[in-house]
C-alpha positions as CSV (number, residue, x, y, z in Angstrom):
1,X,57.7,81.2,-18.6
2,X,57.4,77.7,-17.7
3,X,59.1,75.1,-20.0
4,X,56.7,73.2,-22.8
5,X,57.1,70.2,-24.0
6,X,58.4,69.3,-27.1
7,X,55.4,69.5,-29.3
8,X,56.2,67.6,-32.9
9,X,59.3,66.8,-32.4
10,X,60.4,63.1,-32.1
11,X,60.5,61.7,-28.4
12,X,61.3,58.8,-26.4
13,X,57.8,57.6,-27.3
14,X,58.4,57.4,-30.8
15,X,61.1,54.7,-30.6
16,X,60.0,51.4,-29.9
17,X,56.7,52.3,-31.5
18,X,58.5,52.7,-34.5
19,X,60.3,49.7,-34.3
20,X,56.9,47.6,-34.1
21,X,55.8,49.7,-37.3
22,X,58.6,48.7,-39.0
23,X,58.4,45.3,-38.4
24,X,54.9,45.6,-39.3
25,X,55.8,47.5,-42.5
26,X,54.0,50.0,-41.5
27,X,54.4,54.3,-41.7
28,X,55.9,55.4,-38.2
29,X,57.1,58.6,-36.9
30,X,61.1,57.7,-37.5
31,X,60.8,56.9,-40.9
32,X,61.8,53.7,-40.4
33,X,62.1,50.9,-43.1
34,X,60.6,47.4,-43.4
35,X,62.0,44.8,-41.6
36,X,62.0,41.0,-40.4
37,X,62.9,42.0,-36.9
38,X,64.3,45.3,-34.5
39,X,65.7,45.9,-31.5
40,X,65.7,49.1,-28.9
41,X,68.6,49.2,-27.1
42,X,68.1,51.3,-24.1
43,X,71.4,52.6,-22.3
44,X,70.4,54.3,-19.2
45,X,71.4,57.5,-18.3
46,X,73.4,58.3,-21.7
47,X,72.7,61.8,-22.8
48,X,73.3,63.7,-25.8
49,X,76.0,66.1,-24.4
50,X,78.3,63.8,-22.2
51,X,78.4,61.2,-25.6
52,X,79.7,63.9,-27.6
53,X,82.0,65.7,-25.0
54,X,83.7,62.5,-24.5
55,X,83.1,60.9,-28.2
56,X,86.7,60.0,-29.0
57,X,85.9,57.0,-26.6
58,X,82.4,56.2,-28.4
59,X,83.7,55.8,-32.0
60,X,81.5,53.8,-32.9
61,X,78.4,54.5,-31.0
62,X,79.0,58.1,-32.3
63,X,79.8,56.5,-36.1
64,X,76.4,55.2,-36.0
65,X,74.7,58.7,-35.4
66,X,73.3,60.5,-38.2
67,X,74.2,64.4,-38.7
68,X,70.2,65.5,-38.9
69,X,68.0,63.4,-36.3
70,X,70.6,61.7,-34.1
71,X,69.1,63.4,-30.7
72,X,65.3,62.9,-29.8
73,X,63.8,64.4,-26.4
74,X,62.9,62.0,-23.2
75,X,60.0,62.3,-21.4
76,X,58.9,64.1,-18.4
77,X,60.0,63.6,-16.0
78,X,63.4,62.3,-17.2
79,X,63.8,59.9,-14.3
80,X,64.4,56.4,-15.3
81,X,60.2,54.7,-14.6
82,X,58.8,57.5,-16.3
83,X,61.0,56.9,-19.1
84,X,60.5,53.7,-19.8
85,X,57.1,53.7,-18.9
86,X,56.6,55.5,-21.9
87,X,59.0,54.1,-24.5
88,X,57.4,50.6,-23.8
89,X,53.7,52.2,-23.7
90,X,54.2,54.8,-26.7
91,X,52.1,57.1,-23.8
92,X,53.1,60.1,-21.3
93,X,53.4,60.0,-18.0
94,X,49.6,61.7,-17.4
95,X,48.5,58.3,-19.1
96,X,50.9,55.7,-17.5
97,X,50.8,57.0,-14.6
98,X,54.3,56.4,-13.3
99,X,54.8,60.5,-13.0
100,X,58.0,60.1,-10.5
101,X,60.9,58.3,-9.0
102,X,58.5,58.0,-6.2
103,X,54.2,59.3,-6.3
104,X,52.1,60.0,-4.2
105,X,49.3,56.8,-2.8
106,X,46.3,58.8,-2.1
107,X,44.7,55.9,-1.3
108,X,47.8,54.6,1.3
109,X,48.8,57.7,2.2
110,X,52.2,56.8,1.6
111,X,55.0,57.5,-1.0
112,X,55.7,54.6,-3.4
113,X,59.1,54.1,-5.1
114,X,58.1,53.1,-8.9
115,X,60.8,51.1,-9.2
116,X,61.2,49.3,-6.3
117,X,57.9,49.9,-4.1
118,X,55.5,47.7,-5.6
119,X,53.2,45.6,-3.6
120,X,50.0,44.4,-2.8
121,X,48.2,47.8,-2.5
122,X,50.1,49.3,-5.2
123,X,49.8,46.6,-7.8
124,X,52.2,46.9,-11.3
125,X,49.1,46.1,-13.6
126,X,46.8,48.3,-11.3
127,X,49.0,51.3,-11.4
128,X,50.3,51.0,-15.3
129,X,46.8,49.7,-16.8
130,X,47.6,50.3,-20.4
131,X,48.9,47.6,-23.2
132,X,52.7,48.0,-23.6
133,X,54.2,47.6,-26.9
134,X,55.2,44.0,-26.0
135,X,51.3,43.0,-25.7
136,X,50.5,44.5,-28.9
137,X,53.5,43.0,-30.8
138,X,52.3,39.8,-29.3
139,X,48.7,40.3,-30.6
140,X,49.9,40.6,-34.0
141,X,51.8,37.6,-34.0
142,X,55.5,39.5,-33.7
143,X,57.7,37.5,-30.9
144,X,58.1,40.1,-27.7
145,X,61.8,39.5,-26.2
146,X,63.3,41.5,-23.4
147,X,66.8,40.9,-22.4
148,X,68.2,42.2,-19.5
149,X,70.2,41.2,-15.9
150,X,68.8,38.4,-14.1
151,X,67.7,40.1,-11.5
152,X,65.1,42.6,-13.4
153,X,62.8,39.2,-14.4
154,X,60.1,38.9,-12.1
155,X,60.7,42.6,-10.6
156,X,57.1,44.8,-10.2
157,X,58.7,47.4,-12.4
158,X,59.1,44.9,-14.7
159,X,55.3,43.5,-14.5
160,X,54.3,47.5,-14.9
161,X,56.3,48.3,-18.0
162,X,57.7,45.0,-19.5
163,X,54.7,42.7,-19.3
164,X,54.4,40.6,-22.5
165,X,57.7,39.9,-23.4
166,X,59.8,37.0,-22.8
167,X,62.4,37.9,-20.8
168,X,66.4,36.4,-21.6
169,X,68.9,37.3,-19.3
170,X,72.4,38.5,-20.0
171,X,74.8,39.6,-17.5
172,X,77.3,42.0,-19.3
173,X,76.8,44.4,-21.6
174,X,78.6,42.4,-24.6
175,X,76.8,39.5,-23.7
176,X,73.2,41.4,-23.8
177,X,74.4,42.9,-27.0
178,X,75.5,39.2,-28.6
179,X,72.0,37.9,-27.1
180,X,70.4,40.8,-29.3
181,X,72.6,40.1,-32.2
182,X,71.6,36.2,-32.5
183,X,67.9,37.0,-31.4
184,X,67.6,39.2,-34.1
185,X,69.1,36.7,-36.7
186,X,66.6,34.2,-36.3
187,X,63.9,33.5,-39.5
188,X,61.1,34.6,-36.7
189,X,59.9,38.2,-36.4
190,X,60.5,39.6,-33.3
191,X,60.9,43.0,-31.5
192,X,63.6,43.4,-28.8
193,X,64.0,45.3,-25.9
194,X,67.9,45.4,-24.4
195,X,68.2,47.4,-21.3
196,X,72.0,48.7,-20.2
197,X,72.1,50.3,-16.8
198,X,75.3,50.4,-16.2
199,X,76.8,53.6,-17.2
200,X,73.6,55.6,-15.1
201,X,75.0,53.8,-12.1
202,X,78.6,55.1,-12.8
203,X,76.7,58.6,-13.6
204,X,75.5,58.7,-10.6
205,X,78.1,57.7,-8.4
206,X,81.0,59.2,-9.8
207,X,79.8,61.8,-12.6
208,X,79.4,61.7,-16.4
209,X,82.9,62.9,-16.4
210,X,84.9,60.7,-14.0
211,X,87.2,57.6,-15.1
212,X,84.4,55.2,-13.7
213,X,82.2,56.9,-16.1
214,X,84.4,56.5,-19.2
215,X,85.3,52.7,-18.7
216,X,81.6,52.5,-18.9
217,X,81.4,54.4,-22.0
218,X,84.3,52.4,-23.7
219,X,82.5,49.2,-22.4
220,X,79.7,49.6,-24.3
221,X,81.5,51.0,-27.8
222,X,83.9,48.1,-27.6
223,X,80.3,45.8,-27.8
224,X,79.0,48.2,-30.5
225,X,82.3,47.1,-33.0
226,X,80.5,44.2,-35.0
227,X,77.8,45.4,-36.5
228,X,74.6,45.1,-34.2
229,X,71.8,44.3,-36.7
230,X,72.0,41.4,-39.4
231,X,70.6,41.8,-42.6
232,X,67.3,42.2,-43.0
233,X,66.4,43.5,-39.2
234,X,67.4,47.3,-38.1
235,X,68.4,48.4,-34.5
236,X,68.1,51.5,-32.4
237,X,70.3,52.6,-30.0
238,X,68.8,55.5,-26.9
239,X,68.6,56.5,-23.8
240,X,65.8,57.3,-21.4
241,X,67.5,60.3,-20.3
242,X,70.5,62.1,-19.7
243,X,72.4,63.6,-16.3
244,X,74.2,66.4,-15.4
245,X,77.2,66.1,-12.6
246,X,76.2,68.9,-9.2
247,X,78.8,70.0,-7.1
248,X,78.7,69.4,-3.6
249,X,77.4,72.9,-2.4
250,X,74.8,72.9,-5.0
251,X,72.9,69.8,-2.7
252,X,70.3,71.6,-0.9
253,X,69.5,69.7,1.9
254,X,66.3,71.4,3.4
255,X,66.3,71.1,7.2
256,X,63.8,69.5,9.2
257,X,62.3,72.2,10.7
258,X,62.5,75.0,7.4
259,X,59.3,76.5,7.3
260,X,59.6,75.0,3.5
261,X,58.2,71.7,5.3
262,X,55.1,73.4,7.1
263,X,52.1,72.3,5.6
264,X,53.3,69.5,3.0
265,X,52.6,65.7,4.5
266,X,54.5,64.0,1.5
267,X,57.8,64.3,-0.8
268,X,58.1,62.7,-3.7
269,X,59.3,62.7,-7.2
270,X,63.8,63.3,-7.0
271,X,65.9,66.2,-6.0
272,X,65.5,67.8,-9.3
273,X,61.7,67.5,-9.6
274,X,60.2,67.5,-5.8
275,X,56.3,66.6,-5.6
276,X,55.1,68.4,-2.7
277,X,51.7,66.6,-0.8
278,X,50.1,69.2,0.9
279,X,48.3,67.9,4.5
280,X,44.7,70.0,3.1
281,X,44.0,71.8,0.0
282,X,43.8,74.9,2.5
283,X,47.6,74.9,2.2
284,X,49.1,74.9,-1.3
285,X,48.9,78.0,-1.9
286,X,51.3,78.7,1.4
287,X,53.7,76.3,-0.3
288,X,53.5,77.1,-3.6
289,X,54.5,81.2,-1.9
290,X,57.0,80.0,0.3
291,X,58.9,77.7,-2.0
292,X,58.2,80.4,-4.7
293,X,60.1,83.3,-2.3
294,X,63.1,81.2,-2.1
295,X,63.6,78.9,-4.9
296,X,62.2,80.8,-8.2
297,X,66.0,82.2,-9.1
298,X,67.0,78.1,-9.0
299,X,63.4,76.2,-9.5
300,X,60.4,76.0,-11.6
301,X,57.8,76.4,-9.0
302,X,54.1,75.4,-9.8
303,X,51.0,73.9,-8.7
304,X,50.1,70.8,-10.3
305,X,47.5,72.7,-12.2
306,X,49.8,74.8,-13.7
307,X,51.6,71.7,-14.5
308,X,49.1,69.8,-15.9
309,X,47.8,73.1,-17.9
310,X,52.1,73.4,-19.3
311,X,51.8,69.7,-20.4
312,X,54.1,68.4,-18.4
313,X,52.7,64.8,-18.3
314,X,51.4,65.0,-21.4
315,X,48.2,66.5,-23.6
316,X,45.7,64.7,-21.8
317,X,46.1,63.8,-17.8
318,X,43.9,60.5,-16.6
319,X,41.6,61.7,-13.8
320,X,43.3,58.4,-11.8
321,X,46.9,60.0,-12.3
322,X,45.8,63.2,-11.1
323,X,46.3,62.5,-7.1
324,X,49.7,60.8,-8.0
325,X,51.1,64.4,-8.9
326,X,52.2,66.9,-6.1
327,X,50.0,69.8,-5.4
328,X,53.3,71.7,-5.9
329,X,56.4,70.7,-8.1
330,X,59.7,72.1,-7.8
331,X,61.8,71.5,-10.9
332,X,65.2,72.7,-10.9
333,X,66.1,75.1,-14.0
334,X,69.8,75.4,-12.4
335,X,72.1,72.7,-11.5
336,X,70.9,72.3,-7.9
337,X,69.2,69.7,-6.6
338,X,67.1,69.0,-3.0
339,X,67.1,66.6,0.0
340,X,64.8,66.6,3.1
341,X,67.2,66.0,6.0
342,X,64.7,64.0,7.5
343,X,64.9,61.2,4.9
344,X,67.8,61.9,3.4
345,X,71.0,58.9,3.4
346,X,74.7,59.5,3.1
347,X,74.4,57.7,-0.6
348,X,72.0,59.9,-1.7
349,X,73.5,63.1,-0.7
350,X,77.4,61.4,-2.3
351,X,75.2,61.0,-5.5
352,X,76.6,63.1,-8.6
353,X,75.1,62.8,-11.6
354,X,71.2,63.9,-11.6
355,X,68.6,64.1,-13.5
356,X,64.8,64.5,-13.6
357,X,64.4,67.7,-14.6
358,X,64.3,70.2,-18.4
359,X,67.7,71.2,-18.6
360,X,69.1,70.0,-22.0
361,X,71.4,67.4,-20.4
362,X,68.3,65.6,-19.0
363,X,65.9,65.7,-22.0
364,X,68.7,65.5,-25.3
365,X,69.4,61.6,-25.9
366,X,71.1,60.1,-28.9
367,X,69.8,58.0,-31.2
368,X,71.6,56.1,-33.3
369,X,70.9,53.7,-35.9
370,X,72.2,49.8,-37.4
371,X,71.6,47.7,-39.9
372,X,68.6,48.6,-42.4
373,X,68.0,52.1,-39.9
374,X,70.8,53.5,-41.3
375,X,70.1,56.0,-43.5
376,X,71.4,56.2,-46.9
């Protein structure tokens, strides 16, 4: 049986909606309270399991969990533009189109990072048409405020998923936090967006339970010990996903010349959820057999149809989105992920900590909860 989505539980895309609700004083899926102003703090790359394996160095963060709704699902895929694609858009990835790492350009015939390939033929506010959150919160008179390193501000990623917002920048993770904190106290309503990347880059790198890791982990709580929201404003705290560490014989790199390869023009997607671009429709049904023979024990395999049809990017896919998904996917239900030798680098194949995938350690994030969000 192939995985389903979550169906009524709360997801990613129910958290910064919910924070413009609330400042709005509006019903909203979280059950959130009136306020002045909220914040999303979005710490990339923290799941649910590694916070609570390792919680005696999160005493806070963890403090500031509730019992009964402190996990919510991601979205699929759980890679980082998806994610925030559709926390900032309140939409899956059928609607915002960002359905990968990397997609597929029909158009180009090419493979375009989402985070980083942006350009002239794949335009930011071509690609990601819809209003974000920030656009709407502008509309209805509620300051938009992003705050984040320097060097996100004028990134294509940024015009995709961000656009709206003002954007402050912060350097460290205490000093985004403080920017939040003083933001959020002013008499203006506003809705903030705080982005923390560092502990997925130590995920990666080292593993969600290496020393590099922790320190990360510890950063962050240390940032969390004066209370985050001032009266009369609340505060969220997620991720847009979380990892899980593979061991070095569970990288599958896939030769050049593995009959796996023969007929697919195009990878995309990540290790854990390939998107396979056939050369003609005449041959995804080869793939889909061939990767089927030899990865079904380790691997979801499926067409995009079957996909689409298991509501994997959502209820609803946008005919415009539809060439941007693999003919075949290949999403690892075991810890394993997959490299093509031929564009494989030596980082990629050191990387530990993965993710993209259903396994519980991708999709589980916390959410925690400060000032007026805390429940009584």
């Amino acid at each position: 049986m192939l995985p389903a989505p979550p169906g009524s539980t709360r997801t990613l895309g129910d958290v910064l909606s919910s924070a413009l609700s609330a400042v709005r004083g509006d019903d909203n899926p979280l059950a959130l309270p009136a306020v002045r102003s909220a914040a999303v703090v979005l710490v990339d790359g923290l799941g649910a399991q590694p916070l609570v394996a390792h919680r005696g160095h999160a005493r806070h963060l963890t403090a500031a969990i509730p019992r009964r709704g402190g996990t919510i699902h991601s979205a699929f895929p759980t890679t980082t533009a998806s994610a925030l694609a559709t926390l900032t858009t309140g939409r899956p990835a059928g609607e915002h189109g960002l359905v990968g790492y990397s997609a597929h350009d029909a158009a180009g015939d090419r493979v375009v990072n989402m985070l980083t390939g942006w350009d002239s033929s794949a335009h930011p506010e071509v690609w990601q048409r819809h209003e974000t959150l920030f656009e709407r919160a502008a509309g209805l008179g509620i300051e938009p405020i992003v705050v984040a390193a320097r060097r996100y501000a004028d990134s294509g990623f940024t015009r995709a998923v961000l656009r709206g917002a003002r954007f402050v920048s912060a350097e460290s993770i205490a000093d985004r936090l403080d920017r939040t904190r003083d933001l959020l106290a002013g008499n203006e309503p506003c809705l903030i967006y705080t982005y923390l990347p560092e502990l997925d880059k130590a995920g990666h790198a080292a593993g969600t339970t290496s020393a590099r890791w922790l320190h990360r982990l510890e950063e962050l709580d240390a940032a969390l010990a004066q209370p985050l929201a001032p009266p009369g404003t609340g505060a969220l705290l997620t991720a847009d996903h979380g990892m899980l560490d593979i061991a070095p014989h569970a990288r599958r790199v896939v030769a050049a010349d593995d009959e796996l390869w023969r007929g697919v023009r195009h990878v995309a997607g990540e290790p854990r959820c390939l998107h396979l671009v056939a050369d003609d429709p005449a041959e995804v049904a080869g793939i889909h057999a061939r990767w089927t023979a030899r990865e079904a024990a380790r691997s979801w395999v499926v067409t995009r149809d079957e996909a689409i049809a298991a509501g994997w990017f959502g209820s609803a896919v946008d005919p415009g989105v539809i060439s941007r998904i693999g003919d075949v996917l290949v999403a690892a239900r075991s810890a394993v992920v997959y490299y093509d030798e031929r564009t494989a680098t030596d980082r990629s194949l050191a990387m530990v900590g993965q993710h993209g995938s259903f396994s519980d350690a991708e999709t589980r994030v916390p959410l925690a909860r400060f000032g007026a969000f805390v429940r009584s």
